[in-house]
C-alpha positions as CSV (number, residue, x, y, z in Angstrom):
1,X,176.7,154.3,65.9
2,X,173.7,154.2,63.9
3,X,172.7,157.2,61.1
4,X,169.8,159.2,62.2
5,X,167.4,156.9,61.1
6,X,168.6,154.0,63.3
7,X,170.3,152.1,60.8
8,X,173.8,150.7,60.7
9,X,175.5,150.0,58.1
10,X,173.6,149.9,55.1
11,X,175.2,150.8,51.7
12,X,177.1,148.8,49.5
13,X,177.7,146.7,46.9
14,X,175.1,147.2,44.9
15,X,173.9,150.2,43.6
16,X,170.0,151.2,44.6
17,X,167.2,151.9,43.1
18,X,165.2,154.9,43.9
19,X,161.6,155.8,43.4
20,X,162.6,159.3,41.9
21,X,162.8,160.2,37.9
22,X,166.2,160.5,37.3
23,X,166.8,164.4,35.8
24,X,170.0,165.9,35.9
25,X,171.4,168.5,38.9
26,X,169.6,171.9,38.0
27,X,166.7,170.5,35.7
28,X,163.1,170.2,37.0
29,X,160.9,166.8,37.1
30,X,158.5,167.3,34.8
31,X,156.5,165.7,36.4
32,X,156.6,163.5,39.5
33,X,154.8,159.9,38.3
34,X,155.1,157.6,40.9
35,X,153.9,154.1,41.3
36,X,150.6,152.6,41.0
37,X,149.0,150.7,44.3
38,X,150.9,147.9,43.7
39,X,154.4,149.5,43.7
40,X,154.9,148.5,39.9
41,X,156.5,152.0,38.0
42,X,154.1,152.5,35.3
43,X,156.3,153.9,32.2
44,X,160.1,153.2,31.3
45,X,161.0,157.1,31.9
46,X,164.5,156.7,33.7
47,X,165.3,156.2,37.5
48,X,168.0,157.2,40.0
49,X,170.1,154.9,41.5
50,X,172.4,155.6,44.5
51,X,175.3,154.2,46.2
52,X,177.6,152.6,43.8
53,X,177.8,148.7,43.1
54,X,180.4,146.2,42.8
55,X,182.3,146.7,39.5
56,X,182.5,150.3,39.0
57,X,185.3,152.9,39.9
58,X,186.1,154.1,43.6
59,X,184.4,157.4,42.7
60,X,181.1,155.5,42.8
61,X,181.9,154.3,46.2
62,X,180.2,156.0,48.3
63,X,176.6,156.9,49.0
64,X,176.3,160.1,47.0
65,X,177.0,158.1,43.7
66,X,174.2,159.2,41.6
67,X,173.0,157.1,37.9
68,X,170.0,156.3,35.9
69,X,168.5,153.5,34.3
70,X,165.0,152.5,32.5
71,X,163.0,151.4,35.3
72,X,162.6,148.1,33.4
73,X,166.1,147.6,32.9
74,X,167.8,144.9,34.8
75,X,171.7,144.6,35.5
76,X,173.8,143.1,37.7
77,X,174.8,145.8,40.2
78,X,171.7,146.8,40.8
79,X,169.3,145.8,43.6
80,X,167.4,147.5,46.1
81,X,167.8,147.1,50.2
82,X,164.9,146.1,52.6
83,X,165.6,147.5,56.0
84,X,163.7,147.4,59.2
85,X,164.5,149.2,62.0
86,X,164.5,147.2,65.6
């Protein structure tokens, strides 16, 4: 069965980057700075990624797996998922 978006299937394997500044659970953005027209982040404050990627402990298995990394910053795990909805 699909998730209520009409997706199946779709984490894994890597973990994904979000648009969102990474802060931790019970601190405030300070401010929300999202990206320019072209979809490029303009600074190297630090971003979330979700879902857990190849590599890392079980714990990060699953799709509440929560880091952070410079938005510049490039590793391995890391990727982010096109998905289109039929």
């Amino acid at each position: 069965m699909p998730n209520r978006f009409g997706s199946f299937d779709t984490p894994g394997n890597a973990f994904e980057w979000c648009e969102d500044e990474f802060t931790a659970y019970g601190q405030a953005i300070r401010e929300e700075r999202d990206a320019d027209a072209s979809g490029e982040i303009l600074d190297d404050s630090r971003r979330v990624l979700r879902d857990g990627g190849f590599g890392y402990r079980a714990c990060f298995c699953r799709s509440a797996a929560r880091a952070d990394l410079r938005a510049g910053d490039l590793d391995l795990t890391n990727g982010f998922r096109v998905v289109l909805s039929l």
